[in-house]
LODREN-708230 format. One line per field, with one value per residue (C-alpha): z, y, x; residue number from 1. Coordinates in steps of 0.02 Angstrom, whole numbers. Layout:
BEGIN
pz (Z  ...)
py (Y  ...)
px (X  ...)
seq (NUM  ...)
***
This chain:
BEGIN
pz (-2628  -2641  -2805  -2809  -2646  -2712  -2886  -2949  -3136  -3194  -3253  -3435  -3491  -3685  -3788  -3896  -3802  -3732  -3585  -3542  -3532  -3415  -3327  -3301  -3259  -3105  -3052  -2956  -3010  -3177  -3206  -3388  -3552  -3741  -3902  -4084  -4254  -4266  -4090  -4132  -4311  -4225  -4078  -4237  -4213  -4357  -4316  -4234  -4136  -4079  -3995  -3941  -3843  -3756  -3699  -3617  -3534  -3456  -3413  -3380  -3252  -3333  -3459  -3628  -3787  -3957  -4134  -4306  -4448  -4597  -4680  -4732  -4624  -4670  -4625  -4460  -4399  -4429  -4359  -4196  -4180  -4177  -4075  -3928  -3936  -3860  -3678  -3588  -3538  -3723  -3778  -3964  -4028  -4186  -4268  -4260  -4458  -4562  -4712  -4830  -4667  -4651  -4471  -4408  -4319  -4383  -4361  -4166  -4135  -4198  -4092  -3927  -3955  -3994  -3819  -3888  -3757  -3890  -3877  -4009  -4032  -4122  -4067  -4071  -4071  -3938  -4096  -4113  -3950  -3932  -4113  -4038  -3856  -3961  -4033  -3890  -3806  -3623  -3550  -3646  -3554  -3675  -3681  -3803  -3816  -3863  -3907  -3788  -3831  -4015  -4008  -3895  -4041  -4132  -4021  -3942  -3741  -3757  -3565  -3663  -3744  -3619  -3480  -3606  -3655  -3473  -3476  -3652  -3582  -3419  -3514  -3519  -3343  -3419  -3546  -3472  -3565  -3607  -3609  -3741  -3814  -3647  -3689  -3490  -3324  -3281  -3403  -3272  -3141  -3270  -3318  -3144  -3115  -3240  -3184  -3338  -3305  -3390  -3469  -3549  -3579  -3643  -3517  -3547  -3460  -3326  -3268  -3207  -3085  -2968  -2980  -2898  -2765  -2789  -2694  -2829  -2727  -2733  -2917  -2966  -2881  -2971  -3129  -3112  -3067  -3203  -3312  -3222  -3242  -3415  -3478  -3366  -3469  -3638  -3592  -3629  -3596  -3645  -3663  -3539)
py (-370  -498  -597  -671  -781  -790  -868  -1027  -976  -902  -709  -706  -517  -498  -356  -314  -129  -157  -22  -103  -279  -194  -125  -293  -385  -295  -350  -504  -564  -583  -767  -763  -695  -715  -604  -624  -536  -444  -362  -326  -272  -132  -86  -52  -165  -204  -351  -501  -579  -417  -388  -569  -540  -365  -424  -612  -462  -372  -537  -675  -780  -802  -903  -802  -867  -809  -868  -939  -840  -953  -1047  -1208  -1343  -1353  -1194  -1179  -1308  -1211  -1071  -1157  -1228  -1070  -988  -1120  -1093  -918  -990  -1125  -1013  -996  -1093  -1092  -1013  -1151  -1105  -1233  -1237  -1146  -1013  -1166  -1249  -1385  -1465  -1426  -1608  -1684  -1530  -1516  -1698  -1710  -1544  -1595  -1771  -1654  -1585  -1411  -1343  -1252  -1132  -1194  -1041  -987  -1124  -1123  -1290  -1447  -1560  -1449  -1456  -1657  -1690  -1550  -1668  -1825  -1771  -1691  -1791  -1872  -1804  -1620  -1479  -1364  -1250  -1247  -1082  -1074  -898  -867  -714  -732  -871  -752  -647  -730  -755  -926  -962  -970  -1057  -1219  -1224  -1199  -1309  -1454  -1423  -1445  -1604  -1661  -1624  -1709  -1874  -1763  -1675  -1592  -1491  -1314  -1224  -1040  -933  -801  -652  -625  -441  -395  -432  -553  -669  -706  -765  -866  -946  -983  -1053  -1186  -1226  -1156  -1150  -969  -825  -690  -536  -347  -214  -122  -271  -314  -126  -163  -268  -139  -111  -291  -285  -100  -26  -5  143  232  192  240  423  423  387  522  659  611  648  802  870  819  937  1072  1061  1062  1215  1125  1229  1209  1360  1351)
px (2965  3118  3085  3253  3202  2995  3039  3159  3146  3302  3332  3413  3441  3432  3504  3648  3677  3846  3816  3639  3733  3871  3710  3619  3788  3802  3605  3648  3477  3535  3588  3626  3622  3567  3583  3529  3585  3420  3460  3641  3593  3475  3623  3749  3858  3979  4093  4017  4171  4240  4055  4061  4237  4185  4015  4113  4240  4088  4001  4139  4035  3874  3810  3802  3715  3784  3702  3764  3721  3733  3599  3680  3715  3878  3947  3838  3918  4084  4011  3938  4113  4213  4080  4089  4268  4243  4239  4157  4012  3962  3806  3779  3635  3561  3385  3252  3258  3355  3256  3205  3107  3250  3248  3416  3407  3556  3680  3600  3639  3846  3858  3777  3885  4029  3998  3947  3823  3674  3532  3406  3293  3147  3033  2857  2779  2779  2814  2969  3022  2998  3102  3242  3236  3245  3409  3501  3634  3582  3781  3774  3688  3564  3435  3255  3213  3002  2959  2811  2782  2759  2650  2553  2538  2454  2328  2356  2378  2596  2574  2502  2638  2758  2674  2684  2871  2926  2863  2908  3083  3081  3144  3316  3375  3499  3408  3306  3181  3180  3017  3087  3008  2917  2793  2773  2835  2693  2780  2882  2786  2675  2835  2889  2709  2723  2901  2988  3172  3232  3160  3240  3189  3248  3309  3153  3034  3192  3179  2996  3059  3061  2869  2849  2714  2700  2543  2424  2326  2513  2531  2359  2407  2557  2493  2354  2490  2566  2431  2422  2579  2611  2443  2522  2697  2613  2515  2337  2179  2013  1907  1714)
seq (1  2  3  4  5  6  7  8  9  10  11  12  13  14  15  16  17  18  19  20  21  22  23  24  25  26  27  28  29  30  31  32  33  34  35  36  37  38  39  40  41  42  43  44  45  46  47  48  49  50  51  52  53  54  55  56  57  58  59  60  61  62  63  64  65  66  67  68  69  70  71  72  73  74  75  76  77  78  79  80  81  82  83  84  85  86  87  88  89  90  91  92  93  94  95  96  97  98  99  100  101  102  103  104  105  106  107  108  109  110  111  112  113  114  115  116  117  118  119  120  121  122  123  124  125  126  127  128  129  130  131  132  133  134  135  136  137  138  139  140  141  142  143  144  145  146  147  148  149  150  151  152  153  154  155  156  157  158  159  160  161  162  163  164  165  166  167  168  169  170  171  172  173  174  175  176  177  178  179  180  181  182  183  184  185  186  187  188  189  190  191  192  193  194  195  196  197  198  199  200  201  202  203  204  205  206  207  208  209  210  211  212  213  214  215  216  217  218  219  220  221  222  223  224  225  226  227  228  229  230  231  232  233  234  235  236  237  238  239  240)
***
């Protein structure tokens, strides 16, 4: 099954593995791509620009998303400055809030005016998304990035959510909306189906895509061979 011609929601990959980046770069169904310091913390990686630079070598004609790092307004804005300096398909990453629960409002509003094109991530809430919309500039492109699949752990219905974003953000053409933290491919066609614009997801739930439309007679074989052949390797045997 073609899903690049079934679905109009864009493909972000998200990782901080510089090999599975190079990997996903070559899938022409990849559109873009997004990182965070918890993902690049867990991949090893040591100095932030240098990683920055190798993964907008691999992936020089895609959007990438990078994120600040401090916690004051102050020097995010630095931060958000020198990241979008990196090359024009940089959007800055900027947290909802920063650790004391601080709306980052005002710093999101002097960069969109400024032109900076920003990722504002961890999002969770409609009432988040419509005081983030109210301060984004009408002429600067930008993505909201609602994290779907944590609001899904906690046991509420993340498509709410997500439905009522796309419209909140209708009053702004410009902006698209991000279904992050997606947990399985399905997430993908439920975000097409309530016209999300992106989602973004780990290598591990983009390497499923081949499974689309799969026979499920054939898989249901496979899976039972599996089964099979995995208690012949470990030698199992009941006695009768």
């Amino acid at each position: 099954m073609n899903i690049s011609k079934s679905l109009k929601v864009k493909l972000f990959a998200d990782g901080a593995d510089i090999d599975g980046i190079r990997e996903m770069a070559a899938n022409e169904m990849i559109a873009g791509f997004t990182t965070n310091p918890t993902l690049m913390r867990k991949a090893g990686i040591k100095d932030y620009k240098a990683f920055a630079f190798e993964v907008l070598k691999v992936v020089p004609d895609r959007p990438v998303s990078f994120e600040v790092f401090a916690d004051d307004f102050q020097t995010m804005e630095k931060q958000a400055l020198e990241i979008a300096s990196w090359g024009k398909q940089v959007n800055v990453k900027i947290p909802v809030t920063n650790t004391k629960g601080e709306f980052c409002g005002p710093l999101i509003k002097r960069l969109s005016a400024q032109g900076v094109k920003l990722n504002i991530t961890a999002v969770m809430t409609i009432q988040q998304v419509e005081n983030i919309t109210a301060q984004l500039c009408h002429d600067t492109p930008a993505i909201i990035s609602v994290f779907a699949g944590r609001i899904a752990d906690t046991g509420r219905d993340p498509l709410i959510t997500i439905a009522q974003a796309v419209q909140a953000m209708k009053t702004k053409p410009q902006l698209e909306l991000i279904w992050a933290s997606p947990r399985e491919l399905l997430n993908i066609f439920q975000a097409d189906k309530v016209g999300c614009h992106i989602i973004t997801a780990t290598n591990d739930i983009l390497s499923k895509l081949k499974l689309v439309g799969k026979d499920l007679n054939d898989y249901s074989l496979e899976t039972v061979e599996m089964f099979y052949r995995d208690a012949r390797a470990a030698g199992f045997t009941i006695q009768t």
